[in-house]
Steps between C-alpha positions, in 0.01 A plus 500: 500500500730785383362862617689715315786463257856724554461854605661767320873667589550703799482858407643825729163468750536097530520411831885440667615163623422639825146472643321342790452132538312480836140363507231730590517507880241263670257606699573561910293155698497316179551109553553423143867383418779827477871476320746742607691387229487725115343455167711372279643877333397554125668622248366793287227409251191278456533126491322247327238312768536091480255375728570141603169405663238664719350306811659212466339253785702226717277303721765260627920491514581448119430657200258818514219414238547779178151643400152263429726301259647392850778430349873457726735715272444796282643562169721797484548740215737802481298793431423543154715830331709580792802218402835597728722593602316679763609771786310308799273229512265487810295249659202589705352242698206491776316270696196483677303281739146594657490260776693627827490144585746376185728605829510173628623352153867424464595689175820572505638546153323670204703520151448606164730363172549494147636200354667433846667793551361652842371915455295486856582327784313597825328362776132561653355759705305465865266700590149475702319723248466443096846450406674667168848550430720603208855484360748644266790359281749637261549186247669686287778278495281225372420647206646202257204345628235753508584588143319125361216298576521243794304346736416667855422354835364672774471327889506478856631256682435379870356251727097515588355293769182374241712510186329841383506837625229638717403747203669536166783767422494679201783633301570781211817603328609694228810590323625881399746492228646899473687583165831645522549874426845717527442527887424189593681243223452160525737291696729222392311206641565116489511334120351224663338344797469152598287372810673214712138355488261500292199562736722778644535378853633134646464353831775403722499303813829416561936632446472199248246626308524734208354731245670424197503545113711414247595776269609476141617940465603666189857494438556898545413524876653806653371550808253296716306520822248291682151682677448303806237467763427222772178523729429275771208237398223510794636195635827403678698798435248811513647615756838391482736791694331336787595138490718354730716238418415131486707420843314740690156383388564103572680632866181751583199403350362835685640667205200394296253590675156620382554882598801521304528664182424261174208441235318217652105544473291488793289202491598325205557141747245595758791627764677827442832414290867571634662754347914571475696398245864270504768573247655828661431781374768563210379505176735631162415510074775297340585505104700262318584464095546130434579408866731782573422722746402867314305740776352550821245689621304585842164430534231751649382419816145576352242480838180344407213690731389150585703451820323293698126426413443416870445859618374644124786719402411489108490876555847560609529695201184710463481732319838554344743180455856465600769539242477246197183380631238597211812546267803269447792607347733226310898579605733496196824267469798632262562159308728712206834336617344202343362656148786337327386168599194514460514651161721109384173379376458250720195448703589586844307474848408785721339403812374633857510362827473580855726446773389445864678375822284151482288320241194779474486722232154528388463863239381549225796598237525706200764604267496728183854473274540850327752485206651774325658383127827669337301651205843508305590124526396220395705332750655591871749269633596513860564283854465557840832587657437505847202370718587489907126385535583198365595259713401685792357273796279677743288466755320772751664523843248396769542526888235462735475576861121344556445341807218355683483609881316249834173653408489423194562814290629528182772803429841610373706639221505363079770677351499414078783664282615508161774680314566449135733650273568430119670632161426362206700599172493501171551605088308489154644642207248676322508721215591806678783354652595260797192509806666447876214460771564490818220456797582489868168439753541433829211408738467516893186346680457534836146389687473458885227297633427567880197252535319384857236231502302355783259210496460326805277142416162549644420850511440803306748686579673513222770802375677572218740775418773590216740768407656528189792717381585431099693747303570397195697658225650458127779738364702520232652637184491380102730648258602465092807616341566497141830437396609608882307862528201492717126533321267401734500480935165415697542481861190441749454410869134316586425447897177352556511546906164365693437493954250292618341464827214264568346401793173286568371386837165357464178520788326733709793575744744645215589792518399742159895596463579096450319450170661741253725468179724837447694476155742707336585458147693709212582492128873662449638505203789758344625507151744705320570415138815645286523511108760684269372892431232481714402656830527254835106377536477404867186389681375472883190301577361440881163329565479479866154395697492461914177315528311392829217215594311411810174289473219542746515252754153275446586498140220659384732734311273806587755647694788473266778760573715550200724791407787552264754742357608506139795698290630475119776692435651475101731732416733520183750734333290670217324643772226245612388544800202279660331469852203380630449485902199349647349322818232290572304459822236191538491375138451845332748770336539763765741721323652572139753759421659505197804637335693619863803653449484476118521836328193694507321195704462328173590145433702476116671210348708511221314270211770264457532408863385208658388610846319209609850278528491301168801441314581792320785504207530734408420432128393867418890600566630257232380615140 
């Protein structure tokens, strides 16, 4: 369904690549969901409308159902007269439910894909009144497959206690292509991009197991890199930053009690089901190219708002979701030391796989390879020269001080580290000359665990309590050189920190200040990118929430006490500058200020940026 076709030039009274790219503000008191986050900025210029589907239904995990042909893909077709290259392409995306009580379902994944590749990735909202949310994406980079027909898939994923959902959801999308003018060109993108699987996502449940394709690339491969993202399944793993390791569990079966924090359904056997997890609580992305060892990367510590469905905290998050929540972003891995090789012709394995401290490792995995071709050669030859991930044994450091004391109580100290550090190496010749890539990553994870459980056989007086510490964080720098002068340099630095503190003591007697969850959780990332004759582009994004839940003590939930505090902060060096503040007090927005400290009070983003934390290239640098 194509809207309108290409708009004409930019004259002296088009608009800059400046403007606003904050939503209208919502409403003070309203319940409905709220994003601090930004619009996706556009570029100058009217784009040509693709609309995917409109109310799309899902009445169970699975496939949603596409219009009264209830059919479980969709056909895709670029939008007729608007054929790239393009400046931006955007994807809008909403979601909708009209049942508060779809609350209690276990929806924890919702995705959208063309021909495998992955353009939305998000989970579901919570709240206790009709329930609509909506996201953004810049897919411009995918534009070697937005540019031909395919096939589409769109679905949520979960676990339901009937098999269905207590009312359907309902999805919409459309695409925004934006022609390219002399302000806003159009970037260098990917010449091609292959999905590791087909159906864009795979399911893990184990170290052992693996996302994998095999790869046959064309022989002028210049540079490559691989989109990744890994979500917790609602299972095992959901929550797994809180798992302690498979000693502990076996030595203090307190651990897994039914207070504690885990997915397990109320009522599903009758009895109330015992929650923890084993399998400690590390968890790391690992690439590999035909068995040898090509990436890492840290996986978000993404907090479902289903803590414990004991005391009904599937509003943790009303009305505006912690970082990531609504909105996953994919983290990008530089694979260009090994263009040369994979550009021999030879079909050649890329595959994904997570690493834990036991035998868990239940997520959902995707992975996206982006390749750029030498336009000038038929032909690049090239090897890795250097690879000190390869080879590299490793395992998390674990010490644990939990003891249990004469009456009975469960408490101590679980300590999990991890410190990795690689440099991988290597050449292609291509036709303007002789390629060296270097990468160096290194990755620390630290989580402490501070758990006390209590469950003395024949009575009710059960506790449970845990603290959690995790900071984790990826940094590191990529660079090119042809023929020994430098032409490209990306550094960045991601921490995804996140404190926890949970307490339940069930019965009459408890006191109100025992059953509580405080969480604090943030989405850091800096970038500063380098290429020949043009100006440093550097980037600072913080998404920081402080978010607090106490349930009424009958569990009636109509005393629920919820409040919360919310900042994005994106900042760049053309001058973007973007803040929203706000707070929430008993499951409504009670403040929204936009644009502090920004000049003038008004939030700007450059077009080209990428404020929300997606990869960003930058491709519009390199024509």
């Amino acid at each position: 369904m194509v809207l309108c076709a290409y708009a004409a030039p930019l004259t002296a009274a088009s608009p800059t690549p400046h403007g606003t790219a904050a939503p209208a503000a919502p409403p003070i008191g309203t319940r409905d969901t709220v994003t601090a986050g930004p619009r996706v900025p556009r570029p100058p210029g009217t784009p040509c409308v693709q609309e995917l589907f409109r109310d799309a239904e899902a009445t169970a995990p699975g496939p949603f159902w596409i219009f009264e042909a209830q059919m479980r893909d969709f056909v895709y077709e670029p939008p007729a007269g608007c054929s790239g290259p393009w400046s931006k392409v955007v994807l809008k995306i909403e979601f909708r439910n009209a049942d508060p009580s779809a609350s209690l379902d276990g929806a924890v994944l919702a995705h959208l894909s063309i021909d495998g590749v992955p353009l939305f990735s998000g989970g579901a909202q919570y709240n206790d009144v009709p329930t609509y949310w909506r996201a953004e994406r810049d897919v411009t980079d995918y534009s070697a497959v937005l540019g031909t027909s395919g096939v589409g898939l769109v679905e949520m994923r979960g676990r339901t206690r009937y098999g269905e959902f207590n009312s359907p959801y309902y999805a919409s999308a459309t695409l925004l292509f934006y022609p390219p003018d002399a302000s806003s060109p159009a970037p260098r993108v990917p010449d091609a991009v292959h999905p590791l699987s087909a159906d864009a996502w795979h399911d893990v449940g184990t170290p052992d197991d693996q996302l994998a394709a095999s790869l046959t690339l064309p022989r002028n491969v210049e540079r490559a890199y691989l989109d990744v993202m890994a979500q917790a399944r609602f299972g095992d793993d959901l929550f797994w930053f809180t798992c302690m390791a498979d000693q502990a569990m076996a030595r203090f079966p307190e651990l897994a009690s039914r207070l504690a924090i885990g997915p397990n359904r109320v009522g599903l056997d009758v009895n109330q089901q015992p929650q923890g997890c084993s399998g400690g609580s590390f968890r790391e992305l690992q690439v590999s190219i035909d068995g040898q060892p090509a990436g890492l990367a840290p996986i978000y510590p993404k907090v479902h708002p289903l803590l414990n469905p004991v005391w009904n905290s599937t509003r943790l998050f009303q009305p505006a979701p912690a970082p990531l929540a609504l909105n996953f972003m994919p983290y990008r891995i530089d694979l260009t030391p090994f263009a040369g090789l994979l550009s021999d012709g030879a079909p050649h394995q890329v595959a994904l796989s997570v690493a834990s401290g036991g035998d868990i490792a239940d997520f959902h995995l995707s992975g996206t390879l982006l390749i750029y071709r030498d336009p000038g050669a038929s032909q690049v030859v090239g090897l890795v020269t250097r690879n000190t991930l390869a080879g590299q044994v490793h395992a998390p450091d674990v010490t644990s001080t939990l003891e249990r004391n004469g009456s009975g109580e469960v408490s101590g100290q679980v300590t999990t580290t991890s410190h990795r550090n690689y440099v991988i190496e290597g050449y292609a010749d291509t036709s303007r000359g002789r390629v060296h890539s270097t990468v160096e990553r290194t990755l620390s994870f630290e989580n402490l665990l501070v758990p006390y459980a209590y469950d003395p056989s024949g009575t009710d007086a059960d506790a449970y309590r845990l603290d959690l510490d995790l900071e984790s964080v990826a940094k590191g720098t990529s660079r090119r050189y042809l023929d020994g002068d430098l032409v490209a340099e990306d550094r960045e630095l991601v921490r995804y920190p996140l404190t926890l503190a949970y307490a339940i003591r069930p019965g009459a007697e408890a006191p109100q200040h025992e059953r509580w969850v405080d969480l604090q959780q943030a989405f850091s990332q800096r970038t500063d990118r380098q290429r020949p004759g043009v100006e440093r582009y550097r980037t600072r994004l913080d998404h920081e929430v402080d978010l607090a839940f106490a349930p009424d003590l009958d569990y009636t939930g109509d005393q629920t006490r919820w409040n919360g505090m919310q900042r994005y902060v994106f900042r760049d060096s053309h001058s973007s500058c973007y803040r929203i503040d706000l707070a929430t007090q008993d499951g409504m927005l009670s403040d929204y200020r936009p644009g502090a400290g920004c000049p003038g009070g008004v939030n700007r983003l450059y077009w080209a940026s990428h404020p929300d934390g997606s990869p960003d290239g930058p491709g519009w640098t390199e024509h």
